[in-house]
TORDRENKE-434457 format. One record per residue (C-alpha): residue in one letter; residue number from 1; x, y, z; chain. Coordinates in nm, 2 decimals. Example, Ala and Ser with C-alpha at 12.3 -4.5 7.8 and 13.67 -1.06 7.14 Angstrom:
TORDRENKE-434457
+-------+------+--------+--------+--------+-------+
: tormi : keza :   east :  north :     up : mivex :
+-------+------+--------+--------+--------+-------+
:     A :    1 :   1.23 :  -0.45 :   0.78 :     A :
:     S :    2 :   1.37 :  -0.11 :   0.71 :     A :
+-------+------+--------+--------+--------+-------+
//
This chain:
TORDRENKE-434457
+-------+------+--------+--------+--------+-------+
: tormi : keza :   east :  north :     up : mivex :
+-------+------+--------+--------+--------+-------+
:     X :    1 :  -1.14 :  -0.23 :   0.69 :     A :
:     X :    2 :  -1.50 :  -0.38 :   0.68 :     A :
:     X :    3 :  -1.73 :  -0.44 :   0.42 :     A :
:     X :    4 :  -2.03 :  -0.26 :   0.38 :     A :
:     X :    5 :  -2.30 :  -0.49 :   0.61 :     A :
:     X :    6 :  -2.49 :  -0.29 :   0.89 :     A :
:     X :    7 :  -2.43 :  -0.43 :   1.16 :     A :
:     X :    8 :  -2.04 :  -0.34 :   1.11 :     A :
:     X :    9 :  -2.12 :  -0.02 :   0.97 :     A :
:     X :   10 :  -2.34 :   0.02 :   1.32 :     A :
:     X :   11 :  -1.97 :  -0.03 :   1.51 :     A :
:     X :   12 :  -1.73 :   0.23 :   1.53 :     A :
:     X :   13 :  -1.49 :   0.24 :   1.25 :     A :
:     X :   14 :  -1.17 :   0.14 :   1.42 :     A :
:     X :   15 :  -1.38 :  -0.14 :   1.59 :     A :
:     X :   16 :  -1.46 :  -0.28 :   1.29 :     A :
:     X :   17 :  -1.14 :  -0.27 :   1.14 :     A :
:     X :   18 :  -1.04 :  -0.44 :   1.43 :     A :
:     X :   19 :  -1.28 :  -0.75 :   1.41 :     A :
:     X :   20 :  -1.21 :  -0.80 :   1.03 :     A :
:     X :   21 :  -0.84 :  -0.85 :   1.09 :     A :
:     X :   22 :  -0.91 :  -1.05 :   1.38 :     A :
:     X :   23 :  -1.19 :  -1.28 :   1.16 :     A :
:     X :   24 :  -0.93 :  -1.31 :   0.82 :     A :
:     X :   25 :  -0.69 :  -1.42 :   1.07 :     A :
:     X :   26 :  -0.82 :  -1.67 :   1.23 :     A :
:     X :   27 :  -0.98 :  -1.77 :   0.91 :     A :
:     X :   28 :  -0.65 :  -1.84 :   0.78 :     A :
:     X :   29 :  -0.52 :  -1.98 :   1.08 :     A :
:     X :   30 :  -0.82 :  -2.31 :   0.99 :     A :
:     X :   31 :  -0.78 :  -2.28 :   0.66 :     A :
:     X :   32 :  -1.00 :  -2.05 :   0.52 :     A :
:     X :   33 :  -1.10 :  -2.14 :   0.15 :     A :
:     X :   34 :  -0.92 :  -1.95 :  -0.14 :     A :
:     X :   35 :  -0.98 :  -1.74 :  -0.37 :     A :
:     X :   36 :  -0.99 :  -1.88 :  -0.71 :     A :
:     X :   37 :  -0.58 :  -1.99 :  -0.81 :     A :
:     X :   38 :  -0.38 :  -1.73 :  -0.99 :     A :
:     X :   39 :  -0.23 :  -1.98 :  -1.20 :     A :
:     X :   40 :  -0.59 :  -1.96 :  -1.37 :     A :
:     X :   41 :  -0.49 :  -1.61 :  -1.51 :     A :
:     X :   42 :  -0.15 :  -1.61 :  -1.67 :     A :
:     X :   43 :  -0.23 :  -1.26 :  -1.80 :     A :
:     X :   44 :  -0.17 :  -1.12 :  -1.52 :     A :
:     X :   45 :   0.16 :  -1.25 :  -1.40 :     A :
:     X :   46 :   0.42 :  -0.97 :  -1.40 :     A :
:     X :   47 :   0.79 :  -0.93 :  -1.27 :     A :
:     X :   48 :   0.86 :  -0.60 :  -1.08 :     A :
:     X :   49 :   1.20 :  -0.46 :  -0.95 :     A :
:     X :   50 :   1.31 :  -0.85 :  -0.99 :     A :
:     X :   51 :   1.04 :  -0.99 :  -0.81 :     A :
:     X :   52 :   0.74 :  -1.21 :  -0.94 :     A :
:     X :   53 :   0.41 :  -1.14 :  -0.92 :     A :
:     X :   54 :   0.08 :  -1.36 :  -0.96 :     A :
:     X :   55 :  -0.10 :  -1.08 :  -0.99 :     A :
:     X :   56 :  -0.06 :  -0.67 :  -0.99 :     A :
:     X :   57 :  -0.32 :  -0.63 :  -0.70 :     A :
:     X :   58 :  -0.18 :  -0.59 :  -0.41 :     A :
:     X :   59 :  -0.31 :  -0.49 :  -0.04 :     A :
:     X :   60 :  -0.20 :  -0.13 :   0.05 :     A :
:     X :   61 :   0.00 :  -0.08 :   0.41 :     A :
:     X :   62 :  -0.21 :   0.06 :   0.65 :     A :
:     X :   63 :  -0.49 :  -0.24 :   0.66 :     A :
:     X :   64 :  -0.27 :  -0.51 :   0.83 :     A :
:     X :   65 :  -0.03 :  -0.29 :   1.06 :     A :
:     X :   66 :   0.11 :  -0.55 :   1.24 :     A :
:     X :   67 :   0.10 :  -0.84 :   0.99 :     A :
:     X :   68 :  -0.20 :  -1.03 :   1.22 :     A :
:     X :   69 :  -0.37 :  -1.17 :   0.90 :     A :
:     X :   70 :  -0.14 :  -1.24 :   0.60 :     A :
:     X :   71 :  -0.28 :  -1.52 :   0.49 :     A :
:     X :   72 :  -0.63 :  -1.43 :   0.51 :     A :
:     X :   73 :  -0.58 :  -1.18 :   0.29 :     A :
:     X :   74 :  -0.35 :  -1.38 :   0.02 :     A :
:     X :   75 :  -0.64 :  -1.62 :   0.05 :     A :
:     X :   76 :  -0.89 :  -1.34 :  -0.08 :     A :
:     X :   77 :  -0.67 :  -1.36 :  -0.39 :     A :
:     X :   78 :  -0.39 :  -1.05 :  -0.33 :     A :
:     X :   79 :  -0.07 :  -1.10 :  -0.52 :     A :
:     X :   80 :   0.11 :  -0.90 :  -0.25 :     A :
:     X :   81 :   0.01 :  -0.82 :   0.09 :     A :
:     X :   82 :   0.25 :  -0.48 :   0.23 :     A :
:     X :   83 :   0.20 :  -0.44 :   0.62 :     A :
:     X :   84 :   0.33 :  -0.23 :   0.83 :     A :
:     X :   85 :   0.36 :   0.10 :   0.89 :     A :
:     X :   86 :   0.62 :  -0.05 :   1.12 :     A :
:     X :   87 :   0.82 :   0.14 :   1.38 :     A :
:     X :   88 :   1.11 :   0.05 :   1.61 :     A :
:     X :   89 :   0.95 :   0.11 :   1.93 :     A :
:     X :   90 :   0.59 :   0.02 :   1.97 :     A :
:     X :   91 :   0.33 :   0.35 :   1.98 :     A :
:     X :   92 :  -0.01 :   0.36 :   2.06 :     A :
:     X :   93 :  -0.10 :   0.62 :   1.78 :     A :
:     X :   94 :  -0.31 :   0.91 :   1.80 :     A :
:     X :   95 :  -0.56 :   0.98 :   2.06 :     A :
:     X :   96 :  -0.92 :   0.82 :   1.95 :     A :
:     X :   97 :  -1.12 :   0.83 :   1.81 :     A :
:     X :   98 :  -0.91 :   0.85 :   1.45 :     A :
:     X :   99 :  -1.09 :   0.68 :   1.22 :     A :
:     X :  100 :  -1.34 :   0.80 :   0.96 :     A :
:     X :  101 :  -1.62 :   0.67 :   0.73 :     A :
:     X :  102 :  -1.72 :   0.94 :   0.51 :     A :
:     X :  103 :  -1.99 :   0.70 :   0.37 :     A :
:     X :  104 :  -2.17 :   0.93 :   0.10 :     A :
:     X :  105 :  -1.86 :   0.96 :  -0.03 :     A :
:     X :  106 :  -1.71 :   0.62 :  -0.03 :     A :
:     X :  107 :  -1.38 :   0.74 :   0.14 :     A :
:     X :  108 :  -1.22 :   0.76 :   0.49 :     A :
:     X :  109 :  -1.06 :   0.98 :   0.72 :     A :
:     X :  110 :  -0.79 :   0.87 :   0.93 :     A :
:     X :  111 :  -0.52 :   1.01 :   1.16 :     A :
:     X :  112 :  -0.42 :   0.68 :   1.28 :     A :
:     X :  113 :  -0.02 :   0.79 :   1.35 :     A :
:     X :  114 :   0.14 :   0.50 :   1.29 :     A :
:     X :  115 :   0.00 :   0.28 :   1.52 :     A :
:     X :  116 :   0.16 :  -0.05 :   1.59 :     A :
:     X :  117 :   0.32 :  -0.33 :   1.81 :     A :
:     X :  118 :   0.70 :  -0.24 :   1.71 :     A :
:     X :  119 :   0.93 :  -0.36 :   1.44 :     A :
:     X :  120 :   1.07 :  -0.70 :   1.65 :     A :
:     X :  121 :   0.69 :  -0.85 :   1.65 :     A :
:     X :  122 :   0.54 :  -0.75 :   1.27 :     A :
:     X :  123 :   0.87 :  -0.93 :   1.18 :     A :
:     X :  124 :   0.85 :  -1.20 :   1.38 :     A :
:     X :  125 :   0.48 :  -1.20 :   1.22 :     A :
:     X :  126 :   0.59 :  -1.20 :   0.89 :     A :
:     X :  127 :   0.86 :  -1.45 :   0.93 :     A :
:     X :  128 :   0.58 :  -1.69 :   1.05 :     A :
:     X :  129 :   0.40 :  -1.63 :   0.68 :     A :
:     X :  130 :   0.62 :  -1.69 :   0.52 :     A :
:     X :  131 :   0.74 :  -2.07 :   0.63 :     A :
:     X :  132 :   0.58 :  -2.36 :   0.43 :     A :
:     X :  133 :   0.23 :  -2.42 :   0.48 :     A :
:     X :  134 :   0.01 :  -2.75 :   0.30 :     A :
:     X :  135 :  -0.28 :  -2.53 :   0.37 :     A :
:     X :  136 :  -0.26 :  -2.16 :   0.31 :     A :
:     X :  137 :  -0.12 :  -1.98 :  -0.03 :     A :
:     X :  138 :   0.05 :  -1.68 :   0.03 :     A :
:     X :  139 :   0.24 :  -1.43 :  -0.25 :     A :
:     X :  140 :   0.50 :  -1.14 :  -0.20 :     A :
:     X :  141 :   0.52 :  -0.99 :   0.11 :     A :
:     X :  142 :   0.60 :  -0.66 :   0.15 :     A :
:     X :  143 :   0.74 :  -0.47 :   0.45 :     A :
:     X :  144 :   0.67 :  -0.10 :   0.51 :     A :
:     X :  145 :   0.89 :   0.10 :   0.75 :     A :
:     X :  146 :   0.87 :   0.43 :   0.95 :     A :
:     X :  147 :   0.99 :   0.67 :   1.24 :     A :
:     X :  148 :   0.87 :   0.68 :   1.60 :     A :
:     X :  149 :   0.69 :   1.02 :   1.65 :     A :
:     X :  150 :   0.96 :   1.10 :   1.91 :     A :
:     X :  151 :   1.25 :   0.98 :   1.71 :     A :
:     X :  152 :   1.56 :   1.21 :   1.82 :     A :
:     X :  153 :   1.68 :   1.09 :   1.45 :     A :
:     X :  154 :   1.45 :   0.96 :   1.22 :     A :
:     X :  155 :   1.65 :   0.83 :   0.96 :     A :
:     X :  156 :   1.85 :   0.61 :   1.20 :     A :
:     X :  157 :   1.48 :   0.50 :   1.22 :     A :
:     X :  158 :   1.42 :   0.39 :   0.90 :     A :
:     X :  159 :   1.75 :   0.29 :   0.84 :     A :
:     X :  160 :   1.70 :   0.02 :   1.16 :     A :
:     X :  161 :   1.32 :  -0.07 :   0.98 :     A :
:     X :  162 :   1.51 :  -0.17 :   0.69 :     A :
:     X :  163 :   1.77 :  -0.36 :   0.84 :     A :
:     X :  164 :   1.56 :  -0.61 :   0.99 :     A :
:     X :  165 :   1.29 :  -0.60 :   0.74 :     A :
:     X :  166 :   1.50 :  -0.70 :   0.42 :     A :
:     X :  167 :   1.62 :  -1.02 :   0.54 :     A :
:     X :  168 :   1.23 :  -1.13 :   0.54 :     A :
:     X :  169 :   1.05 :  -0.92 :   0.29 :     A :
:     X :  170 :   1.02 :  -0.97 :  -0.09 :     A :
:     X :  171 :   1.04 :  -0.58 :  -0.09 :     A :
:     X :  172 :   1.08 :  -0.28 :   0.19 :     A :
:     X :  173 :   0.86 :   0.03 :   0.13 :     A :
:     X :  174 :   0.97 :   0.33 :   0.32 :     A :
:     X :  175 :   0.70 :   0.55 :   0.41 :     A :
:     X :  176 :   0.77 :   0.92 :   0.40 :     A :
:     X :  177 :   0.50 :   1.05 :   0.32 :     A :
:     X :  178 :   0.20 :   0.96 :   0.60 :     A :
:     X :  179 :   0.05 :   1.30 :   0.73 :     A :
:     X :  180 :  -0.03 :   1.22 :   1.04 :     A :
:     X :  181 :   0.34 :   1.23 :   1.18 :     A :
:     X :  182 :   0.44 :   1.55 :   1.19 :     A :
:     X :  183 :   0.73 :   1.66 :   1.02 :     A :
:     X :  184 :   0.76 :   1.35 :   0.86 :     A :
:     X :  185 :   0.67 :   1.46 :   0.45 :     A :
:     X :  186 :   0.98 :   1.69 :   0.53 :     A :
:     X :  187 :   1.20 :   1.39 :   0.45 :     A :
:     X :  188 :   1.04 :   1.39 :   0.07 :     A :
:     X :  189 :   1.25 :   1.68 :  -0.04 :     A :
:     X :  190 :   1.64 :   1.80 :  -0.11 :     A :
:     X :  191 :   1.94 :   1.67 :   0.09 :     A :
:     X :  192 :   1.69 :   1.50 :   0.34 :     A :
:     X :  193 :   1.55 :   1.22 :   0.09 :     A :
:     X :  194 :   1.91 :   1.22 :  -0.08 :     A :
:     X :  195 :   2.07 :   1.11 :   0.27 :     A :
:     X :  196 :   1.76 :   0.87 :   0.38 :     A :
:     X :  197 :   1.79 :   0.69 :   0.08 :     A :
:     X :  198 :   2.18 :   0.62 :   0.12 :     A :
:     X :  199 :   2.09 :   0.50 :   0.44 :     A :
:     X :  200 :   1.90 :   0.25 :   0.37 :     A :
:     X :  201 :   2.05 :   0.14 :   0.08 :     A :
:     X :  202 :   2.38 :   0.07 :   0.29 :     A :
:     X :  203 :   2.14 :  -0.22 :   0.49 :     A :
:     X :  204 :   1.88 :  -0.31 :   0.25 :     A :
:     X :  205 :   2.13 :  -0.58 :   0.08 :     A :
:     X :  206 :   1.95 :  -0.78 :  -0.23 :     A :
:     X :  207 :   1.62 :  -0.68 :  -0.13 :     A :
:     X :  208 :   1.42 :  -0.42 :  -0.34 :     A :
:     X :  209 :   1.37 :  -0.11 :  -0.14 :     A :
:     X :  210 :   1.04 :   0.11 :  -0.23 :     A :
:     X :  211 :   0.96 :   0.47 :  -0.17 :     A :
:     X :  212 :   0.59 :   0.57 :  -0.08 :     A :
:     X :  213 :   0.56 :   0.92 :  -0.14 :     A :
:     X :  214 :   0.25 :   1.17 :  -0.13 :     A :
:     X :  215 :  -0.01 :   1.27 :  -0.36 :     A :
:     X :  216 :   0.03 :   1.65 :  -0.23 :     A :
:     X :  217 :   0.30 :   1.75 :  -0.43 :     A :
:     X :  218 :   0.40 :   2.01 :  -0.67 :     A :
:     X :  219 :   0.55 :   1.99 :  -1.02 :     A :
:     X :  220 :   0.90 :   2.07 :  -0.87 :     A :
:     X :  221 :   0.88 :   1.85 :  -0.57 :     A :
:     X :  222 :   0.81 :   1.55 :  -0.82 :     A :
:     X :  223 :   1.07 :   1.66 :  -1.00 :     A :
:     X :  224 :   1.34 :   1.66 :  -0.70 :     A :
:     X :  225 :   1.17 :   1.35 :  -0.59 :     A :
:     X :  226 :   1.23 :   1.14 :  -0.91 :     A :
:     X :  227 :   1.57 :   1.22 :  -0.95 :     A :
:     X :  228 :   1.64 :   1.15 :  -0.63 :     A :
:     X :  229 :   1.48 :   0.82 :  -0.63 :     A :
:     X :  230 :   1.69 :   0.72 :  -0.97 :     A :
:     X :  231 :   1.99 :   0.85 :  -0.85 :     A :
:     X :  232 :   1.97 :   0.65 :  -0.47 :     A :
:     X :  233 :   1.82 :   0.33 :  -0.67 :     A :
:     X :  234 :   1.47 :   0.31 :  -0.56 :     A :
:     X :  235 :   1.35 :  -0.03 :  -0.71 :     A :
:     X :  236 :   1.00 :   0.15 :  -0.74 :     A :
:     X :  237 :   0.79 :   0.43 :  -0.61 :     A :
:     X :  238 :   0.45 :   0.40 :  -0.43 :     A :
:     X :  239 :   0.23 :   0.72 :  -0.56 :     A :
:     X :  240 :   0.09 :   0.79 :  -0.36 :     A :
:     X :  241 :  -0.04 :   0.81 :   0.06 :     A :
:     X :  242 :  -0.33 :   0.97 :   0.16 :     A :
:     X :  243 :  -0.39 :   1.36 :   0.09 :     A :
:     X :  244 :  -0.47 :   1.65 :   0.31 :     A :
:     X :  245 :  -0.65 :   1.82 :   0.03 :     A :
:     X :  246 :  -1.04 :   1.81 :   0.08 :     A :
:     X :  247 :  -1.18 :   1.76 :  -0.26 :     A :
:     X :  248 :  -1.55 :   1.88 :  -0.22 :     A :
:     X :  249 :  -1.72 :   1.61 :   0.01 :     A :
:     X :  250 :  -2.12 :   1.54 :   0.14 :     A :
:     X :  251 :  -2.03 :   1.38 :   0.43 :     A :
:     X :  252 :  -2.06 :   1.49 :   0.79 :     A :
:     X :  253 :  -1.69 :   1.36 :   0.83 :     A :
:     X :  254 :  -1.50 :   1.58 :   0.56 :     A :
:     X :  255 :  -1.35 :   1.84 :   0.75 :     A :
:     X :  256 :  -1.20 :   1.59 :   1.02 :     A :
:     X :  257 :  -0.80 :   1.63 :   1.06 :     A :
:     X :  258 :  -0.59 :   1.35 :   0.90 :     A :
:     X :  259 :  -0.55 :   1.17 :   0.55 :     A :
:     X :  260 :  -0.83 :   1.14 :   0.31 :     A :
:     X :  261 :  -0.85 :   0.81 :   0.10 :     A :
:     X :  262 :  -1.11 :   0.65 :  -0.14 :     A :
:     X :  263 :  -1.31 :   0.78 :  -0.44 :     A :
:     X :  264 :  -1.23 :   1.13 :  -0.39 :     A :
:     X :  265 :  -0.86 :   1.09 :  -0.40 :     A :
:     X :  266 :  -0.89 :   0.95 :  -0.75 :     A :
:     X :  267 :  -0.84 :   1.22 :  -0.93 :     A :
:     X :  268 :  -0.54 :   1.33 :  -0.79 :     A :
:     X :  269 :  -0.38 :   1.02 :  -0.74 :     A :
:     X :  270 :  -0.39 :   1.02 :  -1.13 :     A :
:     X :  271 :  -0.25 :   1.34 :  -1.18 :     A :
:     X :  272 :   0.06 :   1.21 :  -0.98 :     A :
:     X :  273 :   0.07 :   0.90 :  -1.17 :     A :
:     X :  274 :   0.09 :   1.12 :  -1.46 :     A :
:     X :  275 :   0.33 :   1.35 :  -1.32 :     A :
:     X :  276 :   0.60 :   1.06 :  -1.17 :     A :
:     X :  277 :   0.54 :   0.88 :  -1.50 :     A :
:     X :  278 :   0.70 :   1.21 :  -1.67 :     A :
:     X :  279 :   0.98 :   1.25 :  -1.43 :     A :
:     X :  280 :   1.08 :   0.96 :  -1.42 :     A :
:     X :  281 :   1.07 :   0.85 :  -1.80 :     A :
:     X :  282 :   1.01 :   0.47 :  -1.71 :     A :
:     X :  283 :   1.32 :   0.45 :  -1.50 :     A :
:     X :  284 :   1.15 :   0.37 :  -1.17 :     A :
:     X :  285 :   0.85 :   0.11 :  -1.15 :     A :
:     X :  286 :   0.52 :   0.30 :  -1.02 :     A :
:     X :  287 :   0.27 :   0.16 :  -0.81 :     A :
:     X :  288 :  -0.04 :   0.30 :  -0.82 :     A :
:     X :  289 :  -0.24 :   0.38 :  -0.51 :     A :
:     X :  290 :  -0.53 :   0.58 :  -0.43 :     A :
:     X :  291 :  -0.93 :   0.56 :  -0.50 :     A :
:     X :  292 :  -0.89 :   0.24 :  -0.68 :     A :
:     X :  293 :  -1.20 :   0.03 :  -0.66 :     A :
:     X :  294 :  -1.30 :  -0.16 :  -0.98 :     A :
:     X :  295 :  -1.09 :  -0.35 :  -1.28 :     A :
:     X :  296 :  -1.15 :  -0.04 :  -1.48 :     A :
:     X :  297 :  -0.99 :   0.17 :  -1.27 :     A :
:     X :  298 :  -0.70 :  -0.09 :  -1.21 :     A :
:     X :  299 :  -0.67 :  -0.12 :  -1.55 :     A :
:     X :  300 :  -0.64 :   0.26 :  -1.64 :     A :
:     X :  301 :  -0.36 :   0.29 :  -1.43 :     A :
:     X :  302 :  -0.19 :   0.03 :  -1.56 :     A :
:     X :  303 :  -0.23 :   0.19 :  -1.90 :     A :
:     X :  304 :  -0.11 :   0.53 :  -1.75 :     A :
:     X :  305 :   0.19 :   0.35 :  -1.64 :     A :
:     X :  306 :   0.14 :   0.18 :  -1.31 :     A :
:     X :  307 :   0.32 :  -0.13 :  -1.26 :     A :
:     X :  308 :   0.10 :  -0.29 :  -1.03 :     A :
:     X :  309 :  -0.23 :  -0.14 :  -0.83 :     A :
:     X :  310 :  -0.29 :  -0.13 :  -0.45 :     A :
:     X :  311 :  -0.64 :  -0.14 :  -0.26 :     A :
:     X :  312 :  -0.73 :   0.00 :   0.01 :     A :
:     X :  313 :  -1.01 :   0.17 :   0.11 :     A :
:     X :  314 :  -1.24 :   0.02 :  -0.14 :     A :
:     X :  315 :  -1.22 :  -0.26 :   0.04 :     A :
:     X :  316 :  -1.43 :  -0.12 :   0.36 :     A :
:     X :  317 :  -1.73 :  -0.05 :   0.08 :     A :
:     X :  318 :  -1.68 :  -0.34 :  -0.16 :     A :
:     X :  319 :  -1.62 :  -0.59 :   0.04 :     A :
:     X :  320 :  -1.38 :  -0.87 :   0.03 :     A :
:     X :  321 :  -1.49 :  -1.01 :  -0.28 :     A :
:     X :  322 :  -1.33 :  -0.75 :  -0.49 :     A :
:     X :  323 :  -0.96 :  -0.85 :  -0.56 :     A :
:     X :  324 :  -1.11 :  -1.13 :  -0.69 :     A :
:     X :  325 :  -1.37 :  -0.94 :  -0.88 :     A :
:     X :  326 :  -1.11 :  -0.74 :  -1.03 :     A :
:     X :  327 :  -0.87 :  -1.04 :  -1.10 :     A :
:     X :  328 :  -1.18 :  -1.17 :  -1.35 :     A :
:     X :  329 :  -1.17 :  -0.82 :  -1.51 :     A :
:     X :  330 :  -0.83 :  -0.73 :  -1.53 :     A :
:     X :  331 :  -0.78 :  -1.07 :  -1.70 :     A :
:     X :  332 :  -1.11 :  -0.96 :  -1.94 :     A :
:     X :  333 :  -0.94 :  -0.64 :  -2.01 :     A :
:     X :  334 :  -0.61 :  -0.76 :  -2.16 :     A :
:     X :  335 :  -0.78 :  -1.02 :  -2.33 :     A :
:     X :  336 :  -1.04 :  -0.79 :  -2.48 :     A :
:     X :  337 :  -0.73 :  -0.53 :  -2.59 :     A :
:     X :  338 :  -0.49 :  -0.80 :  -2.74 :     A :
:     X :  339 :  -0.27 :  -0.77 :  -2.44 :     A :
:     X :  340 :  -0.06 :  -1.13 :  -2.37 :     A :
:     X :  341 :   0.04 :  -0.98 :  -2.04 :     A :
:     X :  342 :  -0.02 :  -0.69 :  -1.78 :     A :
:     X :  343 :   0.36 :  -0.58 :  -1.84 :     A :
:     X :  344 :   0.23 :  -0.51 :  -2.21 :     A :
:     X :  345 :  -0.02 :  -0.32 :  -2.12 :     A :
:     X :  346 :   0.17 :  -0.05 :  -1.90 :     A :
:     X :  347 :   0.21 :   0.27 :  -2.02 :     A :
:     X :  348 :   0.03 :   0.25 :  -2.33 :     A :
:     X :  349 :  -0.30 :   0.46 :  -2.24 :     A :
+-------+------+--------+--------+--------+-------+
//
């Protein structure tokens, strides 16, 4: 992640990313100033699965992997940061380079593979956040789990991620739906998800347990999915990850092998936000991911019946300004549609 300035845009992506967590770290770590309070917008306080939210904008998994800059980026204003994808062995990932601007397009590429440090130190990372601090403000934290590449059984795996994650988490998102692992969007369908999800539950204890599934999905598979998720008591789904679909694109970078995210995943995105809203008849919370970039867009998921909104991508072309530029317009949306709070406001576009 890195805004759009030249001289990071010069850098290789990955390198960039790199030196952004490593500056909203040690930001955080003096003190960086905040972003204006959330108590300043009571509109958009919501409660999700049982847990309390200043906001609905929340930081996708995939930007902080190993949980090195929580702070820094509550302090842009985020009323959840999820990091992770976390594995129980470290892994270095896919060979380099995998990481993408597709600039013309406003999106990114990225076949990343769940790199990280392990499960024991983004824990021990998010443990840290979360003690009392007189300097830093920090929201919910979410955890998101996954298997090792080479896991001889994944589902122990996750089941392991969410042992140790619930006990520190305000909520555990298990991740099923990356592409870059392969095999591992096999666990999003029939006896597979049914048996994951039992899993976990047996270890998750009070803590609610999310599902992130993928945009690349047919009517049935939703379907399948949904029930699934109501019947093994998924506190809310994640729609979606990236997609392996390649929307026409101008850039260069289109055609390279991995997840696409940004813009161009925008309109499907929707279209799965339509189509777990359906299925699931309100049952399950949804989170809306995918090519989200402005209030307006926030907002018209939220009226399609998104719970709460996560950023990503946008992020590397927007800058770090814009959670709290869409904060100020979320909160001018509501108020401009008579809405007392965002929970009124979901579902009714």
């Amino acid at each position: 992640m890195a805004w759009y300035h030249p001289a990071l845009f010069a850098l290789d992506a990955e390198r960039a990313h790199r030196l952004t967590i490593d500056a909203l770290g040690g930001w955080a770590r003096v003190g960086m100033p905040l972003a204006r309070s959330p108590a300043l917008y009571p509109r958009l306080a919501t409660t999700v699965a049982g847990v309390d939210f200043a906001n609905p904008v929340g930081l996708g998994a995939g930007v902080d992997k190993d949980g090195e800059a929580i702070a820094g980026f509550f302090g842009l204003g985020f009323g959840a940061v999820e990091i992770g994808t976390l594995t129980p062995l470290p892994q270095p990932g896919n060979p380099k380079p995998r990481l993408f601007r597709l600039v013309e397009d406003r999106a990114v590429v990225n076949r990343y593979g769940f790199n990280n440090r392990g499960l024991d130190a983004g824990i021990e990372r998010a443990r840290a956040a979360k003690r009392p601090s007189t300097k830093l403000r920090t929201g919910v934290l979410g955890i998101n789990v996954g298997a090792n590449k080479d896991a001889a059984d994944r589902v122990a795996d996750y089941r392991a991620g969410v042992a140790a994650a619930a006990p520190v988490g305000d909520y555990v998102t298990i991740n099923i739906s990356s592409p870059n692992t392969p095999g591992l969007r096999d666990l999003q369908s029939g006896s597979a998800l049914a048996e994951l999800l039992a899993a976990c539950a047996e270890v998750k204890g009070a803590t609610p347990l999310w599902l992130k599934v993928a945009p690349d999905l047919s009517t049935a598979q939703v379907d399948e999915i949904a029930r699934a998720a109501i019947d093994g008591g998924v506190d809310a789904l994640v729609v979606g990850n990236t997609t392996v679909s390649r929307p026409p694109l101008a850039s260069r970078h289109g055609g390279e092998t991995g997840g696409l995210s940004g813009a161009p995943l925008a309109p499907l995105a929707r279209q799965a936000l339509a189509a777990f809203r359906t299925a699931t008849a309100g049952a399950v919370p949804l989170v809306a991911v995918g090519g989200i970039g402005s209030a307006e867009e926030a907002y018209a998921r939220i009226r399609m019946g998104a719970s709460l909104v996560q950023l990503y991508t946008a992020m590397v072309y927007e800058g770090p300004g814009l959670p709290g530029r869409m904060l100020r317009g979320l909160d001018a949306l509501l108020a401009r549609d008579g809405f007392a709070s965002v929970g009124e406001a979901v579902g009714t576009g």
